[in-house]
MIDOSE-1310 file (N, C-alpha, C; in nm, 2 decimals, decimal comma, always signed):
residues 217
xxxx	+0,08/-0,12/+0,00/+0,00/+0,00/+0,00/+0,09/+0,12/+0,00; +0,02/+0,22/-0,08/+0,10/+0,36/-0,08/+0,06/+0,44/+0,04; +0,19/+0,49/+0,09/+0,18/+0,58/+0,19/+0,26/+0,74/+0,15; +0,19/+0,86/+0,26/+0,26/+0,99/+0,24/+0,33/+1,00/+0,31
xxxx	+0,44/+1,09/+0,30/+0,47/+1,10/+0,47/+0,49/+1,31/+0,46; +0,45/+1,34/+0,59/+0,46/+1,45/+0,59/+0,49/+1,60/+0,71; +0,59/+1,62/+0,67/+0,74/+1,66/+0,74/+0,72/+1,80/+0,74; +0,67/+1,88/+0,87/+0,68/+2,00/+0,87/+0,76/+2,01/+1,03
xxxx	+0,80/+2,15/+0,97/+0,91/+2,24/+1,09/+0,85/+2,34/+1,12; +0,87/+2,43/+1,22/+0,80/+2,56/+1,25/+0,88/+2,67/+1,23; +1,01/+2,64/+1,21/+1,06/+2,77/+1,13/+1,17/+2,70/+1,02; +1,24/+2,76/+0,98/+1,32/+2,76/+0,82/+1,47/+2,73/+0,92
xxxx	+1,47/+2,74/+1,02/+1,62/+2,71/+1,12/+1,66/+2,56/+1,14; +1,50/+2,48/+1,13/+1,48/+2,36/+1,21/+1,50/+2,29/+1,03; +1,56/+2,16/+1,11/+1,59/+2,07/+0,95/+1,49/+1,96/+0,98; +1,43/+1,90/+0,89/+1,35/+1,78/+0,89/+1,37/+1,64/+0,87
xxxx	+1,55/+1,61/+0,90/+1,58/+1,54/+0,87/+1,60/+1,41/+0,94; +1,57/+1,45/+1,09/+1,54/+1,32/+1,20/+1,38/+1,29/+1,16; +1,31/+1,39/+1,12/+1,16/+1,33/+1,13/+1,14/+1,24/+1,00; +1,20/+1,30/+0,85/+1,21/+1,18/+0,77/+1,28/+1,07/+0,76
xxxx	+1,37/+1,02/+0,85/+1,42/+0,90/+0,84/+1,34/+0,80/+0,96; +1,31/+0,87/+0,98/+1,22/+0,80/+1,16/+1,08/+0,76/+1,08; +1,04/+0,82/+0,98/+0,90/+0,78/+0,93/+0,93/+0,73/+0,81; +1,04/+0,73/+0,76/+1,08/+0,62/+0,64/+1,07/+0,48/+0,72
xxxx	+1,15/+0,47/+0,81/+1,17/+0,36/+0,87/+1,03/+0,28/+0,93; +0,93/+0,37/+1,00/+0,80/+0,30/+1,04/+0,75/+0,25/+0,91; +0,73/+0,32/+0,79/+0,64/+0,27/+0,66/+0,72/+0,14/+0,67; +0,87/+0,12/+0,66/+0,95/+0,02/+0,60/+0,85/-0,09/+0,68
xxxx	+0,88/-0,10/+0,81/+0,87/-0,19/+0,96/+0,70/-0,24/+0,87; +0,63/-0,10/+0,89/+0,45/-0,18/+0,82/+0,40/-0,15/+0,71; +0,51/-0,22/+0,61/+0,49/-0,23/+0,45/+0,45/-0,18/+0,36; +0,47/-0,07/+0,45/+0,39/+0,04/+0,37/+0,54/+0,10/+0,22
xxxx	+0,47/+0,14/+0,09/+0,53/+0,21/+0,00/+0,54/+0,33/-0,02; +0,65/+0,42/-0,01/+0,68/+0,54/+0,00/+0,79/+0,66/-0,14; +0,71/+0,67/-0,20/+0,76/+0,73/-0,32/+0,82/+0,87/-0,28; +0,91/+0,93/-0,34/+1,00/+1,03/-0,30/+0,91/+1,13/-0,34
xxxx	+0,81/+1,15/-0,41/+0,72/+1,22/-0,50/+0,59/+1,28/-0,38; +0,62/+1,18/-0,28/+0,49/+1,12/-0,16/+0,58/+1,20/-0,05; +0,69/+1,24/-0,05/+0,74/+1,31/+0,07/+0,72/+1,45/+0,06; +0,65/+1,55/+0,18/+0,58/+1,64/+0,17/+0,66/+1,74/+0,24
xxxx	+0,71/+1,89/+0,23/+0,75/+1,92/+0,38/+0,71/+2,05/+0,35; +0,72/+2,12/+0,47/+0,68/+2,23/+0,52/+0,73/+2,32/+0,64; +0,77/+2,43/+0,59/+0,85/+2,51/+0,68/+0,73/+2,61/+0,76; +0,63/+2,58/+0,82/+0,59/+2,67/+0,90/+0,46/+2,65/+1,01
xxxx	+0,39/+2,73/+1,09/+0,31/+2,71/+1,22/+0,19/+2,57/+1,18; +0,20/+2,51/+1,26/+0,10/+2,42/+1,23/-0,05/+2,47/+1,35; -0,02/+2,57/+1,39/-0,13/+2,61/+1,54/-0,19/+2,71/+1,43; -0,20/+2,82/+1,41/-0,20/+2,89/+1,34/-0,27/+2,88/+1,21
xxxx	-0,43/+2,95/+1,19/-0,50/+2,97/+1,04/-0,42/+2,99/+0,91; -0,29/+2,91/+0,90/-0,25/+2,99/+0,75/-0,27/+2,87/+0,67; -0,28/+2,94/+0,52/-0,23/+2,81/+0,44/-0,11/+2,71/+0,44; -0,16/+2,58/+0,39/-0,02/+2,50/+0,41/-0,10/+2,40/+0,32
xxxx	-0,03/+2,40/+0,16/-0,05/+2,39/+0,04/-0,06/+2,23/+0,06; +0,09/+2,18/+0,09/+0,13/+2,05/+0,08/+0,05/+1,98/+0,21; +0,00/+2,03/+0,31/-0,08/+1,93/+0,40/-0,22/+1,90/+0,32; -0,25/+1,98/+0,25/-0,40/+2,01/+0,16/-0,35/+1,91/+0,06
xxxx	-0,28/+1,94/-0,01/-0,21/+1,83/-0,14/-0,23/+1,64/-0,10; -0,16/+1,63/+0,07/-0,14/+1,51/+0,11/-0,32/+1,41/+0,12; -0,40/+1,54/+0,18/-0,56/+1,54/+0,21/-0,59/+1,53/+0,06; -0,59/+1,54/-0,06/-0,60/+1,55/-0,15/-0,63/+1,44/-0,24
xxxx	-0,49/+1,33/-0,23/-0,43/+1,24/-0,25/-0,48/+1,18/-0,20; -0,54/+1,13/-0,05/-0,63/+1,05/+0,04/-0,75/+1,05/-0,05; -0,84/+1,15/-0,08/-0,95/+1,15/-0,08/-0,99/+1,07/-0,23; -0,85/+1,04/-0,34/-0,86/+1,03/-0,49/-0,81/+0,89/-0,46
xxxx	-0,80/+0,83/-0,36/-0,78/+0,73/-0,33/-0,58/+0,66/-0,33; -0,54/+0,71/-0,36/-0,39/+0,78/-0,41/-0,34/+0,68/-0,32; -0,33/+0,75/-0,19/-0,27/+0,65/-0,08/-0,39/+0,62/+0,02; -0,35/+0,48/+0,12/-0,39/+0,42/+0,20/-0,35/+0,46/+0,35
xxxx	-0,21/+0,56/+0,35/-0,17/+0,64/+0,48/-0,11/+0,72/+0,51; -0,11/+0,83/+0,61/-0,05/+0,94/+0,60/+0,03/+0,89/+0,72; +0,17/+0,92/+0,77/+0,29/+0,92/+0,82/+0,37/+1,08/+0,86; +0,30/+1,04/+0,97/+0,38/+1,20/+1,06/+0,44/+1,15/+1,17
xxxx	+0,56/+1,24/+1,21/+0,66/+1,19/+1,31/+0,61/+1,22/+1,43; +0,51/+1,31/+1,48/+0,43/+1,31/+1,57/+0,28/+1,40/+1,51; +0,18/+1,36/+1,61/+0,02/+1,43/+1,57/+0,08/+1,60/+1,58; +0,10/+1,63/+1,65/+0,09/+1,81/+1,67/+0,18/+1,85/+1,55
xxxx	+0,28/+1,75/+1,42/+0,37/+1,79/+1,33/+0,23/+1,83/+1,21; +0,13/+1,78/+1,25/+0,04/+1,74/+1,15/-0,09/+1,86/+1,19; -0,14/+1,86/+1,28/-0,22/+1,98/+1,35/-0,21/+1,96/+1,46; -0,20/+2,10/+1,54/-0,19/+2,16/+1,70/-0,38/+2,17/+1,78
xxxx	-0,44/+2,18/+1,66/-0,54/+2,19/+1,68/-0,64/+2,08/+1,72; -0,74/+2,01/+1,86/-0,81/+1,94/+1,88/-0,87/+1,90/+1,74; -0,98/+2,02/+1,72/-1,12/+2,00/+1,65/-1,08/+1,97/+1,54; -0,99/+2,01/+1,47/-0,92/+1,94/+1,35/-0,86/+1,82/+1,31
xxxx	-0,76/+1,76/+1,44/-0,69/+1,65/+1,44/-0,85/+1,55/+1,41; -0,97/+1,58/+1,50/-1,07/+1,48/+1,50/-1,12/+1,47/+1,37; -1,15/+1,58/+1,32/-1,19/+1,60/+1,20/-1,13/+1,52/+1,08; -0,99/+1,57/+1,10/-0,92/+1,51/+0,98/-0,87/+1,30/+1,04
xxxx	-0,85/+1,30/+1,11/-0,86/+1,13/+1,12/-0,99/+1,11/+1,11; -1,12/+1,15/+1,12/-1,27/+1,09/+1,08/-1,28/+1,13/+0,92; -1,23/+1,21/+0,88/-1,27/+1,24/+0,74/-1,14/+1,10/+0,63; -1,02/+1,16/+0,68/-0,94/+1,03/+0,62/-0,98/+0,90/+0,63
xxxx	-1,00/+0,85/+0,76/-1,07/+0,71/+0,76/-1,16/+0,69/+0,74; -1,28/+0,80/+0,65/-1,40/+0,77/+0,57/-1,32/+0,74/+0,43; -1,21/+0,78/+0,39/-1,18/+0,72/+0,25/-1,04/+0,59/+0,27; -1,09/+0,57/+0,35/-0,96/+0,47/+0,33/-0,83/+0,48/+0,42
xxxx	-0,81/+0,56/+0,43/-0,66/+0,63/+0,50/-0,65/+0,64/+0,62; -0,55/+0,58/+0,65/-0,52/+0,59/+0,80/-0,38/+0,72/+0,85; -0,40/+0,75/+0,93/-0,32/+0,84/+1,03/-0,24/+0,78/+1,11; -0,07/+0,76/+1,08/+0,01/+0,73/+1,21/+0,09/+0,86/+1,21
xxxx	+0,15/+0,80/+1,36/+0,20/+0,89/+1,42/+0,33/+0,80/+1,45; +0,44/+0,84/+1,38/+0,62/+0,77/+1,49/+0,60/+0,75/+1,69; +0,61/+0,91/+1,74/+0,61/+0,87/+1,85/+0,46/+0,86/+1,92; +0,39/+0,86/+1,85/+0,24/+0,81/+1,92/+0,24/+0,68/+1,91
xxxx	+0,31/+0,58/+1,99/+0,30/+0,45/+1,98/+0,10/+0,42/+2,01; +0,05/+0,47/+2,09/-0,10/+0,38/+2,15/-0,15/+0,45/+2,06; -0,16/+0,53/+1,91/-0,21/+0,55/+1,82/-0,27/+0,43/+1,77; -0,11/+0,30/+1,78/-0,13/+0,17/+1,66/-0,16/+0,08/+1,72
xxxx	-0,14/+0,11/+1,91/-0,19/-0,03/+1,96/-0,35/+0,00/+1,96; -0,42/+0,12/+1,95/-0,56/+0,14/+1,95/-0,65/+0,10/+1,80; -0,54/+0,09/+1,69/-0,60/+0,11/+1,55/-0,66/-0,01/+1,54; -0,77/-0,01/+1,60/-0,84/-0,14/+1,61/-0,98/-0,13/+1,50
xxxx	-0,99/-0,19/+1,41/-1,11/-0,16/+1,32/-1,26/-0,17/+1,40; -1,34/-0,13/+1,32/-1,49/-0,13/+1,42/-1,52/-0,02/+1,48; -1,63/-0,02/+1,54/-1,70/+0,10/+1,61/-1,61/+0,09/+1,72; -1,62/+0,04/+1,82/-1,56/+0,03/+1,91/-1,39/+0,10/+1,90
xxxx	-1,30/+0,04/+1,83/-1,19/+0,08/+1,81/-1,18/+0,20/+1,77; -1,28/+0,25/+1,70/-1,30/+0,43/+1,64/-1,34/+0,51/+1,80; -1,43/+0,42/+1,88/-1,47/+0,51/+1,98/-1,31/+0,51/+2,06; -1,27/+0,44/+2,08/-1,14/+0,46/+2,17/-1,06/+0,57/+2,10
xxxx	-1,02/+0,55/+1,97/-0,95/+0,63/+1,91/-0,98/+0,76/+1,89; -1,11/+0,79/+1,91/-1,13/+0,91/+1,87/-1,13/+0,99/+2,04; -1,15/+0,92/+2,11/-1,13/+0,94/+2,28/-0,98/+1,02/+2,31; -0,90/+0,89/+2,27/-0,78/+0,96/+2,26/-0,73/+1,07/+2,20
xxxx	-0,71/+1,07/+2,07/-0,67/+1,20/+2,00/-0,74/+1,30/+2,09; -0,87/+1,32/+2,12/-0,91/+1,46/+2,13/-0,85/+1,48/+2,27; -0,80/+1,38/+2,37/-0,70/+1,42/+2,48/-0,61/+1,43/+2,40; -0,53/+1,32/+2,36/-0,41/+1,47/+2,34/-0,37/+1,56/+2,23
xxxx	-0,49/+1,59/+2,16/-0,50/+1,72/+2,10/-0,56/+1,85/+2,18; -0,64/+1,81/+2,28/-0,60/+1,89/+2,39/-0,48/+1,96/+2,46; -0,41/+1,85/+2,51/-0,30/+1,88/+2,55/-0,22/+1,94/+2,51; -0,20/+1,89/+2,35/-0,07/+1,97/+2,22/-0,14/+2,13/+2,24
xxxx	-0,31/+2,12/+2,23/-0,36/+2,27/+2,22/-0,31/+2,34/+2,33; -0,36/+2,32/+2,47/-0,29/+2,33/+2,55/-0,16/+2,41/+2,62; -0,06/+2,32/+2,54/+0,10/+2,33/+2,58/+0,12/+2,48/+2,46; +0,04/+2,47/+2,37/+0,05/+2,57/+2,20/+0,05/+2,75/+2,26
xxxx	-0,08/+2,68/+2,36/-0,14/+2,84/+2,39/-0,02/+2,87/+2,52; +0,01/+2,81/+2,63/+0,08/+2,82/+2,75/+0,25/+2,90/+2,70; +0,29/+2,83/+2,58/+0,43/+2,89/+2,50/+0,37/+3,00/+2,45; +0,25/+3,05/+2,39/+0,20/+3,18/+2,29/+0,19/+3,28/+2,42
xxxx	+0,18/+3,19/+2,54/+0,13/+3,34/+2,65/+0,26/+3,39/+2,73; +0,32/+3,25/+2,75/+0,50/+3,30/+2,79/+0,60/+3,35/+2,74; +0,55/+3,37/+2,56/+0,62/+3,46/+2,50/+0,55/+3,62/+2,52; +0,50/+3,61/+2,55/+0,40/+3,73/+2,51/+0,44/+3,82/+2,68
xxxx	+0,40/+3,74/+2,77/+0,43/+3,79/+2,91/+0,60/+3,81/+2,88; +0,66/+3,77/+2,84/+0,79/+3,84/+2,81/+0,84/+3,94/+2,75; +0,72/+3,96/+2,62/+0,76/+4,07/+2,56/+0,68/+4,19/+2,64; +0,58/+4,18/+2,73/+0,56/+4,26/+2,85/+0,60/+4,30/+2,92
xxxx	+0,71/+4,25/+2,97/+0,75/+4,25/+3,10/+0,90/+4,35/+3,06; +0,94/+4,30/+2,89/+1,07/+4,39/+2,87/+1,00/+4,52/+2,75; +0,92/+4,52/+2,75/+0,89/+4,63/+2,68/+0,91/+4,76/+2,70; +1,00/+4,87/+2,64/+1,04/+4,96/+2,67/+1,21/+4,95/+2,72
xxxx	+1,24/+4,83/+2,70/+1,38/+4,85/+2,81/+1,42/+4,71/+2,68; +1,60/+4,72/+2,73/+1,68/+4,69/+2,59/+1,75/+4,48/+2,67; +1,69/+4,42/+2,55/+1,69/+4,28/+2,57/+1,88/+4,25/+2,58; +1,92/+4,16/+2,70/+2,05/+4,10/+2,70/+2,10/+4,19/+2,83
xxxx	+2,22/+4,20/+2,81/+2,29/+4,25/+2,97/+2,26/+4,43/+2,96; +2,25/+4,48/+3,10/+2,22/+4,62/+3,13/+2,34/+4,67/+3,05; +2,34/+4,80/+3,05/+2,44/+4,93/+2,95/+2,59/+4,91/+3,12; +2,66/+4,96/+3,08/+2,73/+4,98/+3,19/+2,70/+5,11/+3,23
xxxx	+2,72/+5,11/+3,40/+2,73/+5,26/+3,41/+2,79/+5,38/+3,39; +2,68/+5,46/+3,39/+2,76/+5,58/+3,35/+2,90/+5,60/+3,42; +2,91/+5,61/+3,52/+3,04/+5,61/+3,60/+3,20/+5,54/+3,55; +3,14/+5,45/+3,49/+3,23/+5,32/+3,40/+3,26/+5,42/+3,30
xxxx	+3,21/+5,46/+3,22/+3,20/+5,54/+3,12/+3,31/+5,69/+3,12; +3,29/+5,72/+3,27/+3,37/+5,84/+3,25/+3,50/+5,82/+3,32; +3,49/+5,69/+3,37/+3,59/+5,68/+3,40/+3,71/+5,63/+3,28; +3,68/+5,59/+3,14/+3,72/+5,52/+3,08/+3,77/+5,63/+2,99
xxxx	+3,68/+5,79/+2,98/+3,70/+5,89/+2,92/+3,83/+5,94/+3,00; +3,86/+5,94/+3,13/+3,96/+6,01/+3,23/+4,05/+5,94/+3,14; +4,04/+5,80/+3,15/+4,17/+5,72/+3,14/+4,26/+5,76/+3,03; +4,14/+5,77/+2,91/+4,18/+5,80/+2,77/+4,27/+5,92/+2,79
xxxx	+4,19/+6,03/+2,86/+4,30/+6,18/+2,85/+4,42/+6,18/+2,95; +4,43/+6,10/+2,99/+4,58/+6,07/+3,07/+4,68/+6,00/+2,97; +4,64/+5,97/+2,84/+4,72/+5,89/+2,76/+4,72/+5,73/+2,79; +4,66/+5,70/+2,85/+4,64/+5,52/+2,84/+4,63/+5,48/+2,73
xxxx	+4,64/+5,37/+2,68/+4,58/+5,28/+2,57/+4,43/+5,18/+2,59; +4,40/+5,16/+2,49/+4,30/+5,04/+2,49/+4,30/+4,96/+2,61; +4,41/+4,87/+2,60/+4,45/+4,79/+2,68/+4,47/+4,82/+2,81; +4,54/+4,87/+2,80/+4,58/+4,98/+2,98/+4,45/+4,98/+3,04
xxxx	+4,34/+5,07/+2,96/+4,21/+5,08/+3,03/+4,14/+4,97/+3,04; +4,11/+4,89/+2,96/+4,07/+4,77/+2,97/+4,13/+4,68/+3,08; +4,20/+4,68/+3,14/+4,25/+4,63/+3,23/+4,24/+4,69/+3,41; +4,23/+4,81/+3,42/+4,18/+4,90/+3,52/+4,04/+4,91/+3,53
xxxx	+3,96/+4,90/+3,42/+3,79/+4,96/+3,47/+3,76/+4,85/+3,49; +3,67/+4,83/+3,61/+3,57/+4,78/+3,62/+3,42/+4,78/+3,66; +3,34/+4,70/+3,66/+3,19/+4,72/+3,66/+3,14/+4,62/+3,77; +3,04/+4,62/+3,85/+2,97/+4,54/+3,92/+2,83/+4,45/+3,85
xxxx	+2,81/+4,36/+3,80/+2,66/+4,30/+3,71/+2,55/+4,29/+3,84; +2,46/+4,29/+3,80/+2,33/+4,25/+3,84/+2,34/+4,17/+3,98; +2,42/+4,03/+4,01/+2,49/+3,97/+4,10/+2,58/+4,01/+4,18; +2,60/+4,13/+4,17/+2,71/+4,15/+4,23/+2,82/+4,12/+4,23
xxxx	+2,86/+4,10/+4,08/+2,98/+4,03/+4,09/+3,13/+4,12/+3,97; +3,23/+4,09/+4,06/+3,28/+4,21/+4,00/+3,34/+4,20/+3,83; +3,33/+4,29/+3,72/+3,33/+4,24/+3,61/+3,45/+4,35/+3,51; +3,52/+4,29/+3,44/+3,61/+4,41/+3,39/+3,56/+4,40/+3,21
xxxx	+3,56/+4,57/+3,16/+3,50/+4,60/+3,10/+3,54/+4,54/+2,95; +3,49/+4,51/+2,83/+3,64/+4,44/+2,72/+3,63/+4,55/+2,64; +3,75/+4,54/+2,56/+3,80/+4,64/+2,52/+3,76/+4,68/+2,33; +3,63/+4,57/+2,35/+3,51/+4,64/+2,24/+3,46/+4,77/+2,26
xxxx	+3,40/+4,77/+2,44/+3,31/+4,84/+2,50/+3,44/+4,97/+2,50; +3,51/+4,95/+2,55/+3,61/+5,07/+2,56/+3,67/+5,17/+2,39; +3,70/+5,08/+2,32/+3,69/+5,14/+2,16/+3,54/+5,23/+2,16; +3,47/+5,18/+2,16/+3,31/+5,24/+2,17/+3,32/+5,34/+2,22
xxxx	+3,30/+5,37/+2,36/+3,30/+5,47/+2,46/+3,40/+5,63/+2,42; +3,53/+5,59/+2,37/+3,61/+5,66/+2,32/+3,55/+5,75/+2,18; +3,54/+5,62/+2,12/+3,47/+5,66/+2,01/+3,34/+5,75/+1,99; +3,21/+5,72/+2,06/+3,15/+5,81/+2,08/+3,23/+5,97/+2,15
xxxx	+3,25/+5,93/+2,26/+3,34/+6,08/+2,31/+3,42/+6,18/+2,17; +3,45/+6,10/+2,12/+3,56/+6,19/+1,99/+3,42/+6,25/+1,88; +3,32/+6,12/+1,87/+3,25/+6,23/+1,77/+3,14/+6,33/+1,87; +3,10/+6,36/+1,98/+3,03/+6,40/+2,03/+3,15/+6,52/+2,06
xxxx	+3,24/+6,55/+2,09/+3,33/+6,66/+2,08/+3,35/+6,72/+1,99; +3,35/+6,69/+1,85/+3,38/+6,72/+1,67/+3,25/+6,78/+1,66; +3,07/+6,74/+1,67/+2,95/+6,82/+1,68/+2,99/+6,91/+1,82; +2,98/+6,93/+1,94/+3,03/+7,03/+1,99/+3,13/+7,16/+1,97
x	+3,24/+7,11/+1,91/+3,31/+7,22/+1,85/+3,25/+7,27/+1,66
């Protein structure tokens, strides 16, 4: 029997290349046939109303009778969404098609044909398409409460103090070097811990000072 398999990431950073050999390998294991033609992927949000051409293409192919299975390396690679995941395994297994999942093992120990084995199955998915929904929204609010919490104010380590700063200017008009000063200033962090300044931040500091003197004169 022909099978799809279908490989999405959520950004263009992430490679899909542990999820296609992990689902090459399940078709192999359950006889299933996998044409290179039949491998689907997709670089983006599976939670999220957008289009996504090739999951529609894969549903497509199910419906013309094409293949007998779709192969995702997990359910949430396929939809994040409950009311969907139920949707589309009841609409697939109206034409024939079955839905696995790699690390959803009790997916295959549940694929039990009959009413009965549909009721279990359909019990399950909608727990844990809950749960994927769930875990989807809890990450969308902890990013969010972050970008809250630093809004208005500059992401990574504080500025140094001003004090650091003029001290690095003294240093300069005594004739020090880079290095010299780099070596004498220091700073206190956040922890209290004592920190000497590098001598990126010191080029800088200088640097600003020379052109903020050139617009003053």
């Amino acid at each position: 029997m022909k099978a799809a398999i279908y490989l999405r990431t959520s950004t263009l950073d992430q490679h899909p290349e542990k999820q296609k050999k992990d689902c090459l390998e399940f078709a192999k294991n359950r006889g299933y046939e996998v044409y290179e033609q039949d491998i689907f992927y997709e670089h983006l949000s599976g939670y999220k109303q957008i289009d996504r051409p090739k999951y529609d293409e894969i549903k497509s192919k199910a419906f013309k009778g094409e293949i007998k299975a779709v192969i995702v390396w997990a359910l949430d690679r396929w939809v994040r969404n409950r009311d969907t995941l139920l949707d589309d395994v009841t609409l697939l297994r109206s034409y024939g098609c079955k839905l696995h999942s790699v690390k959803e093992e009790w997916l295959e120990v549940i694929n039990i044909e009959g009413s009965l084995g549909r009721t279990i199955q359909d019990f399950l998915l909608g727990l844990i398409g809950s749960l994927a929904e769930m875990e989807s929204k809890r990450k969308s609010d902890r990013i969010k409460m972050a970008f809250t919490n630093h809004k208005g104010k500059k992401w990574g380590r504080p500025e140094l103090q001003k004090k650091v700063d003029q001290e690095i200017i003294e240093l300069y008009k005594q004739g020090k070097t880079l290095r010299q000063i780099k070596e004498e200033v220091y700073y206190w962090d956040k922890s209290n811990n004592k920190k000497q300044v590098s001598i990126g931040y010191v080029h800088k500091t200088i640097k600003d000072f020379k052109v903020q003197n050139l617009s003053i004169s």
